[in-house]
C-alpha positions as MATLAB code, in Angstrom:
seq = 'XXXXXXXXXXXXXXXXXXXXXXXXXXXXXXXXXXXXXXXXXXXXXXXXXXXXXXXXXXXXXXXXXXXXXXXXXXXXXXXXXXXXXXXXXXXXXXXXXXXXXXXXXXXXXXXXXXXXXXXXXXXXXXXXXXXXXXXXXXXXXXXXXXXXXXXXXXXXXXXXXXXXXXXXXXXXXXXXXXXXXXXXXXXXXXXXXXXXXXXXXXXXXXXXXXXXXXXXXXXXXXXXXXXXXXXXXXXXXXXXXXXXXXXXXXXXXXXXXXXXXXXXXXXXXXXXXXXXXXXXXXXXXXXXXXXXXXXXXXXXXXXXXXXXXXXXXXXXXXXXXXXXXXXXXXXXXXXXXXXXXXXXXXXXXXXXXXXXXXXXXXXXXXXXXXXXXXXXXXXXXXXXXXXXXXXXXXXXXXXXXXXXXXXXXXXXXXXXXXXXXXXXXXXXXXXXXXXXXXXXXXXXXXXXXXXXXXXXXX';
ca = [
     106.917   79.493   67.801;
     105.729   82.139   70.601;
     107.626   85.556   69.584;
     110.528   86.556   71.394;
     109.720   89.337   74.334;
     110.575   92.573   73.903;
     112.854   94.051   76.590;
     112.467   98.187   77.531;
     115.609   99.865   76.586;
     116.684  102.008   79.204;
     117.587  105.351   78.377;
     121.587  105.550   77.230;
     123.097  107.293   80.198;
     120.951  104.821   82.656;
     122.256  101.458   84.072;
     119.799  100.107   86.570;
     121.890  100.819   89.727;
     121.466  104.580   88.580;
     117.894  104.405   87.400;
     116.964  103.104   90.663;
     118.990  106.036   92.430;
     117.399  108.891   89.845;
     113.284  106.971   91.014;
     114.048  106.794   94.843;
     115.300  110.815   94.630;
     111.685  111.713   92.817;
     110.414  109.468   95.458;
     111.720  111.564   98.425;
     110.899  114.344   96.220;
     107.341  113.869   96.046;
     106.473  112.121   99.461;
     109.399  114.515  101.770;
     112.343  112.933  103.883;
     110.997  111.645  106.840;
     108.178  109.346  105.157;
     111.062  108.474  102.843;
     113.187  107.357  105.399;
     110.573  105.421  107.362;
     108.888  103.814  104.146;
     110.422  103.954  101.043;
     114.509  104.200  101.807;
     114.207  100.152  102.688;
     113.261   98.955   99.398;
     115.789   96.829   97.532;
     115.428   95.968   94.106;
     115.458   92.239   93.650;
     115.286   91.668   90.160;
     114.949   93.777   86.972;
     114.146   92.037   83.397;
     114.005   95.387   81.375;
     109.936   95.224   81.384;
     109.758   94.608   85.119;
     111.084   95.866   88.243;
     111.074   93.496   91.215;
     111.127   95.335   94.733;
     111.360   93.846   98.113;
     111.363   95.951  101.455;
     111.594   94.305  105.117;
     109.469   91.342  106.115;
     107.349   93.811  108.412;
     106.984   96.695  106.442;
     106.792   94.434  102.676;
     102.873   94.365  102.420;
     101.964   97.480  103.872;
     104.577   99.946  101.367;
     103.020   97.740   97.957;
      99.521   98.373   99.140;
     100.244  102.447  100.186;
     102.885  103.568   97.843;
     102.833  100.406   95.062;
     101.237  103.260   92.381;
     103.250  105.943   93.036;
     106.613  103.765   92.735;
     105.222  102.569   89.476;
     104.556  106.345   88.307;
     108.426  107.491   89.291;
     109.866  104.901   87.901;
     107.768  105.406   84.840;
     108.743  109.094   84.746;
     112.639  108.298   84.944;
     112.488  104.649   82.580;
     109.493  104.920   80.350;
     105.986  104.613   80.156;
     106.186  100.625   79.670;
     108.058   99.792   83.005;
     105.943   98.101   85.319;
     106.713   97.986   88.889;
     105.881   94.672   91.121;
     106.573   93.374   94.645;
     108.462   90.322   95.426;
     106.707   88.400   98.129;
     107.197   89.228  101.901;
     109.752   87.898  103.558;
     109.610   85.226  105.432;
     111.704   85.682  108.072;
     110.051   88.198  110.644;
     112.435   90.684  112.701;
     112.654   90.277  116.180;
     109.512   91.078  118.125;
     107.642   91.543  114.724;
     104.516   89.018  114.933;
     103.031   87.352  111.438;
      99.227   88.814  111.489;
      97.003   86.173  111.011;
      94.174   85.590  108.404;
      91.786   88.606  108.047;
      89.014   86.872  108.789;
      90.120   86.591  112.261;
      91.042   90.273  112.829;
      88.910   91.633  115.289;
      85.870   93.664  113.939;
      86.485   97.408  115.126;
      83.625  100.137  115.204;
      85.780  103.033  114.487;
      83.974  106.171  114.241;
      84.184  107.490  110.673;
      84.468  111.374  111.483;
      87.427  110.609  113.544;
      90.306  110.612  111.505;
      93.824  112.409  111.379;
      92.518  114.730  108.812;
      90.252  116.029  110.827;
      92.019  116.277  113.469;
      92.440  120.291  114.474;
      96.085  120.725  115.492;
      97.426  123.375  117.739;
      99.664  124.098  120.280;
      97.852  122.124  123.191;
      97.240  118.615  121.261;
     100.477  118.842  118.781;
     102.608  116.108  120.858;
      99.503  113.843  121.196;
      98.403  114.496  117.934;
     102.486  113.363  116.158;
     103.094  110.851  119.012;
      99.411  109.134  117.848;
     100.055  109.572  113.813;
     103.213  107.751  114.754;
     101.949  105.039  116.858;
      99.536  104.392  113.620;
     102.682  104.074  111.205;
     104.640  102.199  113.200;
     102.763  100.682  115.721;
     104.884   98.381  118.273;
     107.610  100.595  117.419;
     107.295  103.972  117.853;
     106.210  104.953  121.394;
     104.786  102.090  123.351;
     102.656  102.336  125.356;
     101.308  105.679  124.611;
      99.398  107.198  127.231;
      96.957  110.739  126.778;
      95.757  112.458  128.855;
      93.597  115.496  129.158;
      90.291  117.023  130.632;
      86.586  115.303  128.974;
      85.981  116.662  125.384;
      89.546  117.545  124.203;
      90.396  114.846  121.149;
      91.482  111.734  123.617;
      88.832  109.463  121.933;
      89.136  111.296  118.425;
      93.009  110.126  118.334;
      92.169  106.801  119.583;
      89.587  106.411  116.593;
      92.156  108.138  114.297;
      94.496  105.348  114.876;
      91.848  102.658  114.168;
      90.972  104.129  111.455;
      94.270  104.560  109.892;
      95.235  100.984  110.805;
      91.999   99.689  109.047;
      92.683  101.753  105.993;
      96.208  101.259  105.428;
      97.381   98.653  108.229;
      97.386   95.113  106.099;
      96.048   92.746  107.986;
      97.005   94.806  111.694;
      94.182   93.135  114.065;
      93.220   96.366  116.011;
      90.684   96.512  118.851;
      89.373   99.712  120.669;
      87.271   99.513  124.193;
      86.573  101.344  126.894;
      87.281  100.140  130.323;
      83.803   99.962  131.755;
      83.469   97.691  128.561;
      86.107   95.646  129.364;
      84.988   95.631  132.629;
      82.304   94.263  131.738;
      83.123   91.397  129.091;
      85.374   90.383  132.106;
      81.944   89.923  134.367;
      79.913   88.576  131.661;
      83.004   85.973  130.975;
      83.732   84.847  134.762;
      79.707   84.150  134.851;
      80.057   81.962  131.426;
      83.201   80.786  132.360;
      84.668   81.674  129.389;
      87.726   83.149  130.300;
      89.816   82.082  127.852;
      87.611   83.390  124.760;
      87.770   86.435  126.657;
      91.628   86.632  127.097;
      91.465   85.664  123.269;
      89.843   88.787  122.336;
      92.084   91.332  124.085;
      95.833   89.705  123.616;
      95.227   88.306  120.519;
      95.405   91.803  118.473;
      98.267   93.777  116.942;
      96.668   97.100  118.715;
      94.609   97.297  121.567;
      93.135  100.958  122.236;
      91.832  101.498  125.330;
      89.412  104.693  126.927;
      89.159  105.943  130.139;
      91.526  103.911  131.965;
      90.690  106.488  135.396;
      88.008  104.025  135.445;
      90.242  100.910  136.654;
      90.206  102.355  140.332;
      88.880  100.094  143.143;
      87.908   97.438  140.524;
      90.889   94.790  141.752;
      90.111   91.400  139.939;
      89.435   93.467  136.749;
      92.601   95.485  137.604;
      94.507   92.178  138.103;
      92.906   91.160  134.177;
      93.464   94.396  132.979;
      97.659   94.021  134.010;
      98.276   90.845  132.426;
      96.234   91.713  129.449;
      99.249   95.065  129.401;
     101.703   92.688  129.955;
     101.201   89.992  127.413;
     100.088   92.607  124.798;
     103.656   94.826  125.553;
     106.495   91.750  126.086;
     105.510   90.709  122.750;
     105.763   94.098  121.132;
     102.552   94.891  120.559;
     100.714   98.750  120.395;
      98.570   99.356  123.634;
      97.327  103.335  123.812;
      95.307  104.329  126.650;
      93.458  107.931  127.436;
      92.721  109.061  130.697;
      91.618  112.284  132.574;
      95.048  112.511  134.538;
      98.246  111.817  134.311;
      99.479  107.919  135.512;
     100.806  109.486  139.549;
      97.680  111.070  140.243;
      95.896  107.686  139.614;
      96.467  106.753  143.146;
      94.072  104.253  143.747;
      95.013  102.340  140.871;
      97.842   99.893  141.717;
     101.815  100.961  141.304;
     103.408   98.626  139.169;
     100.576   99.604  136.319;
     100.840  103.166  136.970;
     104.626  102.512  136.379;
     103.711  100.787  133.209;
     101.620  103.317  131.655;
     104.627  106.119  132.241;
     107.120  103.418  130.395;
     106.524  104.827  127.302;
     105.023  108.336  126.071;
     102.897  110.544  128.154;
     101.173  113.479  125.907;
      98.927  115.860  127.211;
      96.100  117.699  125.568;
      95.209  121.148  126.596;
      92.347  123.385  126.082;
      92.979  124.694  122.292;
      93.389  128.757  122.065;
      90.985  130.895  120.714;
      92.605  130.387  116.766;
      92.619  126.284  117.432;
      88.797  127.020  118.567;
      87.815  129.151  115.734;
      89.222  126.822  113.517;
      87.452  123.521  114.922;
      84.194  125.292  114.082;
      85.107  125.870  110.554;
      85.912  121.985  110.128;
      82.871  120.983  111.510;
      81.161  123.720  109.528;
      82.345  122.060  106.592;
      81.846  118.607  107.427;
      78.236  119.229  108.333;
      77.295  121.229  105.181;
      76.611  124.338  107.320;
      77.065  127.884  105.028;
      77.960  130.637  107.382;
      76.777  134.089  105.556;
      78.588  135.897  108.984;
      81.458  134.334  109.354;
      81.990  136.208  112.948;
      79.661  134.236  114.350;
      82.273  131.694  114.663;
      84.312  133.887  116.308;
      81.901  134.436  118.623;
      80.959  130.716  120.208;
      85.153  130.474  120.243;
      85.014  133.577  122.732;
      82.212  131.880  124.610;
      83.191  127.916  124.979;
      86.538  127.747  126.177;
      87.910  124.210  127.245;
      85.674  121.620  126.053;
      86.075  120.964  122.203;
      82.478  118.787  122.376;
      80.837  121.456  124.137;
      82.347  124.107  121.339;
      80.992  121.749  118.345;
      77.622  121.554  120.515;
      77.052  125.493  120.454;
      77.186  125.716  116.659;
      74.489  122.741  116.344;
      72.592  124.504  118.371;
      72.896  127.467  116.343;
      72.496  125.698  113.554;
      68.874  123.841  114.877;
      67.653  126.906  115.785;
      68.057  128.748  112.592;
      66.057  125.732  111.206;
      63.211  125.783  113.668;
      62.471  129.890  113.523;
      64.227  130.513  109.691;
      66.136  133.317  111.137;
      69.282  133.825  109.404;
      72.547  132.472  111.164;
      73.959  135.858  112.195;
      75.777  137.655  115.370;
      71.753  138.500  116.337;
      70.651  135.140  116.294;
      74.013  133.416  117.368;
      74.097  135.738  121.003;
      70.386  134.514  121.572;
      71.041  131.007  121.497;
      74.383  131.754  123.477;
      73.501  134.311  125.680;
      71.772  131.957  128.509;
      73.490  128.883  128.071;
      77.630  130.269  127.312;
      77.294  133.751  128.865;
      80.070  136.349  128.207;
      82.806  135.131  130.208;
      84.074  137.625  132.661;
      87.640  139.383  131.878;
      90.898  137.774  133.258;
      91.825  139.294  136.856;
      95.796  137.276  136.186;
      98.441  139.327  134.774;
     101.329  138.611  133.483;
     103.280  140.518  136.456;
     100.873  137.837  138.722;
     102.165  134.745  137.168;
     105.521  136.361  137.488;
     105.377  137.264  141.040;
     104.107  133.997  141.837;
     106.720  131.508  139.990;
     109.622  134.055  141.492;
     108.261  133.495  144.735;
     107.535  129.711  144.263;
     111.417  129.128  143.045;
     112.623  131.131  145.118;
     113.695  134.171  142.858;
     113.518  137.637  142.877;
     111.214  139.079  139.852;
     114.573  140.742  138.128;
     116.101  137.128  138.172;
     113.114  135.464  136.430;
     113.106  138.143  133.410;
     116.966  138.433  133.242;
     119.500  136.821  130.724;
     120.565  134.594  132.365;
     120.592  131.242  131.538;
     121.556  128.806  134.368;
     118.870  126.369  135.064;
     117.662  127.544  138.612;
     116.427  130.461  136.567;
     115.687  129.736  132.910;
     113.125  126.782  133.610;
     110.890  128.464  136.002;
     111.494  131.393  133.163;
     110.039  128.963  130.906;
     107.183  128.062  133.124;
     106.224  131.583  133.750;
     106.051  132.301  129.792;
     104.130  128.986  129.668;
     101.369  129.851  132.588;
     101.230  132.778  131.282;
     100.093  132.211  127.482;
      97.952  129.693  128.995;
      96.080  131.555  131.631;
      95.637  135.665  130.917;
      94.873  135.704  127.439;
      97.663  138.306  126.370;
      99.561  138.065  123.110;
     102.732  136.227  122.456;
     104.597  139.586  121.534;
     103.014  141.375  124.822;
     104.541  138.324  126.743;
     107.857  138.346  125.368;
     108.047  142.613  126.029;
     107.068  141.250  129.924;
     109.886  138.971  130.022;
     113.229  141.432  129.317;
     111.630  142.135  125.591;
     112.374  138.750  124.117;
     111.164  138.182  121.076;
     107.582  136.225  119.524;
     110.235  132.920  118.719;
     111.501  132.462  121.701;
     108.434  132.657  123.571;
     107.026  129.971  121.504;
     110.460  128.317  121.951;
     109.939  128.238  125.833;
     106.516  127.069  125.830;
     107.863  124.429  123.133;
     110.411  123.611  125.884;
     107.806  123.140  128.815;
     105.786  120.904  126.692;
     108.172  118.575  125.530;
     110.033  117.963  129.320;
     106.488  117.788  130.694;
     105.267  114.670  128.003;
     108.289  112.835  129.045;
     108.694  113.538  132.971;
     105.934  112.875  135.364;
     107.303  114.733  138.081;
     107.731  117.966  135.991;
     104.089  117.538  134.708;
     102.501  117.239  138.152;
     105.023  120.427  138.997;
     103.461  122.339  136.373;
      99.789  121.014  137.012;
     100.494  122.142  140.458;
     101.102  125.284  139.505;
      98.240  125.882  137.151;
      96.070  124.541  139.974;
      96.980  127.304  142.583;
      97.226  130.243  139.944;
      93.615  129.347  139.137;
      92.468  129.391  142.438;
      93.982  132.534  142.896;
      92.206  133.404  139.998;
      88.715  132.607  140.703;
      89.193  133.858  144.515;
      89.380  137.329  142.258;
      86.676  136.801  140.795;
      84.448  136.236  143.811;
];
C-alpha cells in the first residue's frame, strides 16, 4: 500500500483565500504597483491541494508571467505558507482574447540579429529620450497593446536603433515564443528586388507579416521608391489590422516626409510619435561612464569625461567615438589617459566649441514676438492659454538652446521656481509626442532661433 500524502498545514489564522491575498501584497511589494498591475494582479488561483498551488493568468499573458516571475511567486508564497509549498502553472488558456494571435512553433520564429550591447539597461535616460525610451520599454511588455505603431524619431546617432535592438532583445529574452523581426528599409528594399526577380513573392510577404513584431530603421528611406512603398503599406496594414507591434525610426517626424505617400504618413502618426533630442551635458557625461564600464576602460582623471561631453554635443555615436579614440591612443604612445592627453586627441578633430551668442531675453523676445505678445505677458502669471503655452515653449527653447541653468531660467521667467521649469518643459514634450502640428510648431521654432544663432556667430 503506497503511503498516504502528506498535506502542508497552513498556518492557523490562514485560509487560502487570505494566504493568496497576504503572497500577491509581498508580490506588489517586491516588484512595485505598476508591474503588479500589468503582470501579476491577473493571476487566479485554480486549484490548491495543501502541497501545491495551481495559478492561471490570461491566455495571452499565461506563458510569459510562469517563465518571468514563476520563481519569485514560488519564493512569496513560500515566505507567507512554508518552505514546502510549491507553486505551478495551469496550462494556457485556450481561448485567445480578441486580436491576441497563438505564436506558432519556435522553430519557425524568425531568426533576429539583435545587437547584444543594445539593451534597456544600457540605455542612458534623460530628459531628451525619456518618452521614447518608456513608450519603447512598453511596446516590449506589451507589444500589440501598448502604443501601436510607435514611431521615433530623431537626428543620426541619438538611440533610434539602440531602442529598436532593446526591444528585440527584450522580446527574445523574455517574449515566449513572440516571432520578432528587425530590418532596415534599404534591406527590405532590397529582399523586395531580389524576390520580384525570383518570383518569390509570397516567401517574401511570409517573412515580414508573418511575425508578432516587425522593427523597422530608417523609414526616410521609403521616398520615391513607389512599388516598394506600395509593399511596404500592405506589409503596415496586414501587420496592424491584426494587432500586431510595428515600430519604425526615422530622421523626421511623419509630415515632413513629404515625398512619401499620405495615407502612410497618416498611418505612422496613428499611434505614438516620440522624439529623441540631443542629451545635455549630465546625459553626455553619463553615456561615457557606461561605455567606460562596458569596455573595461579605468579612467585615473575622471574629468576627462567631462571634457569630450563639453566637446561632442548632439551625436551620442560620435560622443562614444571620442573616448575610443582616446582610449587607442593611450595604447599606441602609453601616455596616461589624462586632461593632457585627452585635449590632444580632441583638440583638432572636436575643437572648443565657441560660447552661446542666444540669451534667454533672445528666446524671449522672439516667442513674444512670434505669438504675438508683449515680453511682460510671456513672463507674467497668467495662465490663459494664448500666454502660458508659448510660456512653456520659451522655457523649453530656452533650456535647450543657451546652455543656462534651470534655476537661472526660472529667475528669467517672473522667478518661478527649478519644478516648474522642469514642469513646462515636461509639458512641451508630452503635447509635442502626441500632436504633429505642435511638433513641427516647435521644430519651426528651433529652426529659426538657430539660424539666428549661427548668423551671430558669423
Amino acid at each position: 500500500m503506497l503511503p498516504e500524502r502528506s498535506c502542508l498545514e497552513l498556518p492557523a489564522h490562514l485560509e487560502p483565500a487570505t494566504a493568496w491575498r497576504e503572497i500577491s501584497a509581498e508580490l506588489r511589494r517586491i516588484v512595485g504597483d505598476s508591474i503588479y498591475q500589468i503582470w501579476l494582479a491577473p493571476l487566479e488561483v485554480k486549484d490548491w491541494d495543501g502541497n501545491v498551488l495551481l495559478l492561471q493568468g490570461p491566455a495571452s499573458k499565461h506563458a510569459w508571467i510562469a517563465k518571468r516571475f514563476g520563481r519569485l511567486v514560488e519564493d512569496c508564497a513560500r515566505t507567507v505558507v512554508g518552505p514546502q509549498l510549491r507553486v505551478a502553472f495551469a496550462e494556457a488558456p485556450t481561448t485567445a482574447s480578441p486580436g491576441h494571435r497563438t505564436p506558432e512553433p519556435a522553430e519557425q520564429s524568425v531568426p533576429a540579429p539583435f545587437n547584444p550591447r543594445y539593451r534597456f539597461e544600457q540605455f542612458i535616460i534623460g530628459d531628451g529620450n525619456r518618452l521614447a525610451h518608456a513608450a519603447s520599454l512598453s511596446v516590449a511588455e506589451l507589444p500589440g497593446q501598448s502604443y501601436n505603431p510607435l514611431f521615433l524619431h530623431a537626428a543620426p546617432g541619438l538611440g533610434k536603433t539602440h531602442l529598436l535592438h532593446a526591444i528585440g532583445n527584450y522580446l527574445t529574452a523574455f517574449g515566449a515564443g513572440t516571432r520578432v523581426r528587425y530590418t532596415t528599409v534599404e534591406a527590405f528594399t532590397n529582399h523586395f528586388i531580389t524576390a520580384l526577380g525570383a518570383r518569390s513573392l509570397d516567401r517574401f510577404k511570409q517573412a515580414y507579416r508573418n511575425v508578432d513584431v516587425l522593427l523597422i530603421d530608417d523609414v526616410q528611406f521609403l521616398a520615391s521608391k513607389v512599388k516598394t512603398e506600395e509593399e511596404f503599406f500592405h506589409t503596415f496594414n496586414a501587420l496592424y489590422e491584426s494587432g500586431r507591434q510595428l515600430v519604425l525610426t526615422c530622421d523626421r517626424v511623419p509630415r515632413q516626409l513629404t515625398s512619401v505617400e499620405e495615407r502612410l504618413r497618416e498611418r505612422f502618426e496613428a499611434g505614438l510619435v516620440a522624439d529623441i533630442r540631443p542629451p545635455d551635458f549630465a546625459t553626455r557625461v553619463a553615456i561615457l561612464r557606461k561605455r567606460a564600464a562596458l569596455d573595461h576602460i579605468t579612467l585615473p582623471d575622471a574629468t576627462v569625461l567631462e571634457l569630450i561631453a563639453e566637446r561632442v554635443t548632439d551625436n551620442v555615436r560620435v560622443l562614444e567615438g571620442a573616448l575610443i579614440r582616446i582610449v587607442a591612443y593611450h595604447s599606441l604612445t602609453r601616455k596616461p589617459i589624462d586632461m593632457e592627453l585627452a585635449r590632444t586627441v580632441l583638440d583638432n578633430l572636436y575643437p572648443t566649441p565657441r560660447r552661446t551668442s542666444l540669451s534667454i531675453a533672445d528666446v524671449q523676445s522672439f516667442v513674444a514676438a512670434r505669438y504675438a505678445l508683449s515680453r511682460e505677458e510671456l513672463v507674467s502669471e497668467s495662465r490663459a492659454f494664448r500666454i502660458a503655452w508659448p510660456r512653456q515653449l520659451a522655457i523649453f527653447l530656452a533650456r535647450d538652446l543657451t546652455g543656462v541653468s534651470l534655476t537661472a531660467i526660472g529667475a528669467a521667467f517672473g522667478n518661478r521656481n527649478h519644478a516648474t521649469v522642469l514642469h513646462a518643459c515636461k509639458r512641451v514634450s508630452d503635447r509635442v509626442s502626441v500632436d504633429p502640428e505642435l511638433a513641427g510648431e516647435l521644430d519651426d521654432l528651433t529652426g529659426e532661433l538657430r539660424r539666428l544663432q549661427a548668423d551671430r556667430h558669423c
